[in-house]
C-alpha positions in Angstrom: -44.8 9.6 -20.1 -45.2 5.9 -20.3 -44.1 3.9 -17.0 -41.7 1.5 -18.7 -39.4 4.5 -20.6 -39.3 6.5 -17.1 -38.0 3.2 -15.5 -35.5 3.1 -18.9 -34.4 6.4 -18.3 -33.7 6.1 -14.3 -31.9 2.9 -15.0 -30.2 4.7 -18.1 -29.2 7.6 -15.1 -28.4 5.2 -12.2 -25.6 3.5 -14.7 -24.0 6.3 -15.3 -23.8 7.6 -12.4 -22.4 4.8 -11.4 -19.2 4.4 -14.2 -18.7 8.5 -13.6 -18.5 7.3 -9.8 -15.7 4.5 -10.3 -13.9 6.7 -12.6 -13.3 9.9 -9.7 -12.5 6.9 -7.4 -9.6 5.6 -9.6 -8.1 9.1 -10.2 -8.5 9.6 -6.3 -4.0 8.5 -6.1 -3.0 10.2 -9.1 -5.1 13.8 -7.4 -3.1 12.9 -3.7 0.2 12.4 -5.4 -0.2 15.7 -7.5 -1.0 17.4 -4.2 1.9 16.2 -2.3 4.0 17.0 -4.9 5.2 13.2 -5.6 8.1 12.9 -7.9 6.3 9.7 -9.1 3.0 11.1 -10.4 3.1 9.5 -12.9 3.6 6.3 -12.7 1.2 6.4 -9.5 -1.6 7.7 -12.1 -0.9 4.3 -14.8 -1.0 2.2 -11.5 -4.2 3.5 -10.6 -5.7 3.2 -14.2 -4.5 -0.5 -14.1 -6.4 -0.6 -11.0 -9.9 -0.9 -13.1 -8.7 -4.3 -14.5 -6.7 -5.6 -11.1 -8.0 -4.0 -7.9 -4.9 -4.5 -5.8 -3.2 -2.2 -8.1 -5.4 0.3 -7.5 -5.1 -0.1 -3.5 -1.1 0.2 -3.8 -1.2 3.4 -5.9 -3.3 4.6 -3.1 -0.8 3.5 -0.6 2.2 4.9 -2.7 0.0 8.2 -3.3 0.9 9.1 0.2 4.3 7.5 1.0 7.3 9.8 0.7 9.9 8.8 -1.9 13.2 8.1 -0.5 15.8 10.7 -2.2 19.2 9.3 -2.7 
């Protein structure tokens, strides 16, 4: 196997690693607020999609993942 396709493929492999990576991270508040039974799923899960383009989103999904919704 020649050097410079090995190097091709292990690049090829780190990169998708990678985007596979940052997509389980940006599900990671849609997952918590499914566990704790949030009645805002999903509007938590279309924040944290969002996210990708606008990283603050993605922190305050996380955030509102785990606050408890106030029922009136």
């Amino acid at each position: 196997m020649n050097l410079e396709i090995a190097s091709l493929l292990l690049i090829l492999f780190a990169v998708i690693i990678i985007v596979w990576g940052i997509a389980v991270v940006h599900t990671l508040p849609g997952k918590i607020a499914t566990k704790r039974n949030h009645s805002q799923v999903e509007a938590i899960e279309i924040m944290s999609y969002l996210g990708l383009l606008v990283f603050p989103l993605w922190m305050g999904a996380l955030i509102w993942a785990y606050l408890v919704p106030v029922k009136l």
